[in-house]
C-alpha positions in Angstrom: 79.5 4.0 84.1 76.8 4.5 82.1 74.3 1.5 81.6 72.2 0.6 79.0 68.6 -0.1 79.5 65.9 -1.0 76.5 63.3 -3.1 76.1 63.5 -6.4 74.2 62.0 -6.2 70.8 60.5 -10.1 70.9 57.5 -9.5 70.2 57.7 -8.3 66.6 60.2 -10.9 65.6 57.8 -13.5 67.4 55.5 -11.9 64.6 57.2 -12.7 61.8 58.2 -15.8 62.5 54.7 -17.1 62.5 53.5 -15.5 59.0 56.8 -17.4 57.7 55.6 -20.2 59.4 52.4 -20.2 58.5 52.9 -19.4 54.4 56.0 -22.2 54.8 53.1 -24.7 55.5 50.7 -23.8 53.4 51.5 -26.3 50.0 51.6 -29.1 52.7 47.8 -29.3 52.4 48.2 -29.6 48.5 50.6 -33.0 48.4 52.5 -35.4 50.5 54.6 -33.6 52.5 58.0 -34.8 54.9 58.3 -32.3 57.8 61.3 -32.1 60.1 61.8 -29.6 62.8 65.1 -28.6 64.8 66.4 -27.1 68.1 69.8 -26.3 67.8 72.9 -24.8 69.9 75.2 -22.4 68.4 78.5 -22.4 70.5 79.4 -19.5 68.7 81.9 -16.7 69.7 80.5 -13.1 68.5 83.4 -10.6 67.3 81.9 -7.0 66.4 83.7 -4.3 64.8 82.0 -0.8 65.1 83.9 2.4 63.7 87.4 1.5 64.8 86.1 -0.3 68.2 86.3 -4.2 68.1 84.5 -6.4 70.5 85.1 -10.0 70.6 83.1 -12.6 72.9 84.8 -16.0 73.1 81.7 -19.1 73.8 83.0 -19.5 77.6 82.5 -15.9 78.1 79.0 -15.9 76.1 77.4 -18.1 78.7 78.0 -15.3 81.2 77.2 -12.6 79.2 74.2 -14.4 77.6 71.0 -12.4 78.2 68.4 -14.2 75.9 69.1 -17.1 73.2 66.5 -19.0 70.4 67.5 -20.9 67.7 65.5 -23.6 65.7 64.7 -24.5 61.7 61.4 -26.1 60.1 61.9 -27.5 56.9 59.1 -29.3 55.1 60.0 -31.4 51.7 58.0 -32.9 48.5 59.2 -35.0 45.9 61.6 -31.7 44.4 59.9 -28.6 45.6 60.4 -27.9 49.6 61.1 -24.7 52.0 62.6 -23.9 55.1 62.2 -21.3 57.6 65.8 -20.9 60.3 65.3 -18.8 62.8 67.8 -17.4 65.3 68.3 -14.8 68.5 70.8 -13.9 70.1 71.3 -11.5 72.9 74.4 -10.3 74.8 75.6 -7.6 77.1 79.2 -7.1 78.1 81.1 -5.0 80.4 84.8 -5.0 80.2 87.8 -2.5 81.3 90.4 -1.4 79.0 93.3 1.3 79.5 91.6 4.6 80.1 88.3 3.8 79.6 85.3 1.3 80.4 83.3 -0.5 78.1 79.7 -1.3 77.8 78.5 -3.4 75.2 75.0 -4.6 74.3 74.0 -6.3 70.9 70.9 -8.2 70.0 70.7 -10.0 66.6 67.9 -12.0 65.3 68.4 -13.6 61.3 65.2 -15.2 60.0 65.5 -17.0 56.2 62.6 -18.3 54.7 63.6 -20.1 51.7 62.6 -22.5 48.9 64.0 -25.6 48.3 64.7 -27.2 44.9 65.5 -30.9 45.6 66.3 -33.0 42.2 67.6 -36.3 43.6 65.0 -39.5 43.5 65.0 -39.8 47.4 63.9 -36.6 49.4 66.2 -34.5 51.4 69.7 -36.2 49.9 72.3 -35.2 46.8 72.8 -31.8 46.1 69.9 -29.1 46.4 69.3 -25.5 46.1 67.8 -22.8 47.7 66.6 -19.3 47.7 64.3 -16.7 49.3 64.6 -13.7 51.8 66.8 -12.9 54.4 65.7 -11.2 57.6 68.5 -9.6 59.5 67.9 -6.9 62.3 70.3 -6.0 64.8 70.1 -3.3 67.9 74.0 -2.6 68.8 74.9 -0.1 71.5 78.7 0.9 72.8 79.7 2.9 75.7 83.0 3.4 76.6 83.4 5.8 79.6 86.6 7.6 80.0 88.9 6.5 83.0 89.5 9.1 84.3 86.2 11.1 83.9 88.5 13.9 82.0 86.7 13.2 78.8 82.7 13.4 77.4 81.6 9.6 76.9 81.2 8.2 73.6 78.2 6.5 72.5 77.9 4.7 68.9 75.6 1.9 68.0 72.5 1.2 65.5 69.3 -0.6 65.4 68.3 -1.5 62.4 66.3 -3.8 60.4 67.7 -5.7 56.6 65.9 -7.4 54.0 67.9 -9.6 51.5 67.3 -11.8 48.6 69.1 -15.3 50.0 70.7 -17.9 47.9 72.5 -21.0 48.3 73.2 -24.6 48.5 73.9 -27.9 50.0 74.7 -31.4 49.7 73.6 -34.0 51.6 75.2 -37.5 51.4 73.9 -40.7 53.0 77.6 -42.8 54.2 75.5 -45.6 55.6 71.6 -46.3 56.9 71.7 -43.7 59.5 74.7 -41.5 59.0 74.6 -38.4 57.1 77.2 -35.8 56.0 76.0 -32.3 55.1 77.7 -29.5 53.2 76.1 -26.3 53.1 76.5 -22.3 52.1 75.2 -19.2 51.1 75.1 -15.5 50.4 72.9 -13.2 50.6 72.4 -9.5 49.3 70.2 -6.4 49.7 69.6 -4.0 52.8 72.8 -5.4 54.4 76.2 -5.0 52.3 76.0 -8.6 51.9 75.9 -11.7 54.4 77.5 -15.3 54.2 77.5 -18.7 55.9 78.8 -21.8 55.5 78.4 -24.6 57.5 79.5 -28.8 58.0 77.5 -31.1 59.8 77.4 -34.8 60.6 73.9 -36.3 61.3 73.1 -39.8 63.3 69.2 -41.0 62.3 67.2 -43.1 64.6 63.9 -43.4 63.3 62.1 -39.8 63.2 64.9 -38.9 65.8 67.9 -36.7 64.4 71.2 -36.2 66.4 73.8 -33.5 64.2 76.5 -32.1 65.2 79.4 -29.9 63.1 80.4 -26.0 62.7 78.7 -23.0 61.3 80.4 -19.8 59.8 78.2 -16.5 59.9 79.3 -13.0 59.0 77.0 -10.0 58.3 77.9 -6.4 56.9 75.7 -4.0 57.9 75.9 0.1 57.7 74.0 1.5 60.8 71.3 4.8 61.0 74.5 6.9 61.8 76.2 6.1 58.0 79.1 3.6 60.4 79.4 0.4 59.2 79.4 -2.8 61.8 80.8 -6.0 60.9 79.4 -9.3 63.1 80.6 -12.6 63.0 79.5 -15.6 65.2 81.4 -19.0 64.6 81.8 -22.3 66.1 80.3 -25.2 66.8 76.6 -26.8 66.7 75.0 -29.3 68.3 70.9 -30.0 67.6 68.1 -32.3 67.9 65.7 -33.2 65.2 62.2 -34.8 64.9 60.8 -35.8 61.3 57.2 -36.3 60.5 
């Protein structure tokens, strides 16, 4: 079978995610500012459908055939102007059999969105809010499927690519006693990719500056690859995170 072997493109992303960073904190110096930041697990199963080949990876099956996972969210917050940066990787390789042929799968997808926050309601980060800004998708995708037997040439499709999109979306936060919160969020995006959405629910317990959440996010890109395919990816299920305010 043949194998897949590339190096991982971190170091770029790593990049990027430090300029968003760094212009993200910039208006902190200028007023009172809240800061929370999050580490989060995505117990996501990742489906991927490639011209006419589907791929599905079920969470139990992703801790195996997890090669390399990151996923966290800074958000900072003034009285009704505030921003966010979410940042998330995710890398898998799979190897499966199916009749008359092997497969070999390898997909890495990092999404960055760097976003402005418009927050109306008299106490910060509660009641309903919107946002907006630019999504950062890129995604390296390779499938090998090797005939069984050998009578046939191997086929090889994938893409690596990079997307920008202009983001928007929107959320509601609502405070159901002194330290449990319900949130409500969703968005779409548009641009580079043929159009990205997510919508998540999550239930958040505050102890002081510590945050415990917990609920379910829905992610699904559109993307057309360097070969004129299109690839559809979706990773859904549920998340658990820890939070510290500041």
């Amino acid at each position: 079978m043949n194998r897949i072997h590339r190096p991982r493109k971190l170091t770029g992303a790593a990049c990027v995610t430090a300029l968003m960073l760094g212009s993200a904190g910039a208006p902190a110096v200028a007023q009172d500012t809240d800061w929370m930041a999050i580490a989060y697990l995505w117990g996501s199963g990742i489906s991927i459908d490639a011209q006419n080949a589907s791929v599905g990876v079920d969470f139990k099956d992703l801790v195996d055939d997890l090669e390399m996972s990151f996923m966290g969210h800074v958000e900072a917050q003034g009285d009704d102007i505030g921003g966010f940066v979410d940042v998330a990787f995710v890398g898998v390789g799979k190897n499966e059999s199916r009749t008359n042929f092997d497969l070999n799968v390898d997909n890495d997808t990092t999404t960055m969105d760097l976003a402005m926050v418009w927050s109306p309601g008299e106490e910060r980060m509660t009641g309903f809010e919107l946002y907006g800004g630019l999504r950062y998708v890129s995604n390296d995708f390779r499938l090998v499927a090797d005939p069984v037997p050998p009578a046939l040439p191997t086929v090889t499709t994938g893409s690596d690519s990079s997307y920008y999109d202009v983001m928007f979306g929107a959320r509601f936060i609502a405070p159901l006693s002194e330290h449990w919160r319900l949130t409500l969020s969703g968005d779409i995006s548009g641009g580079d990719t043929e159009g990205t959405f997510s919508i998540g629910a999550y239930a958040g317990y505050r102890m002081g500056q510590h945050h415990f959440i917990g609920g379910y996010k829905h992610f699904e890109m559109d993307l057309e690859s360097g070969a004129g395919g299109d690839l559809t990816m979706t990773m859904t299920g549920p998340v658990i995170a820890y939070g510290y305010s500041f």
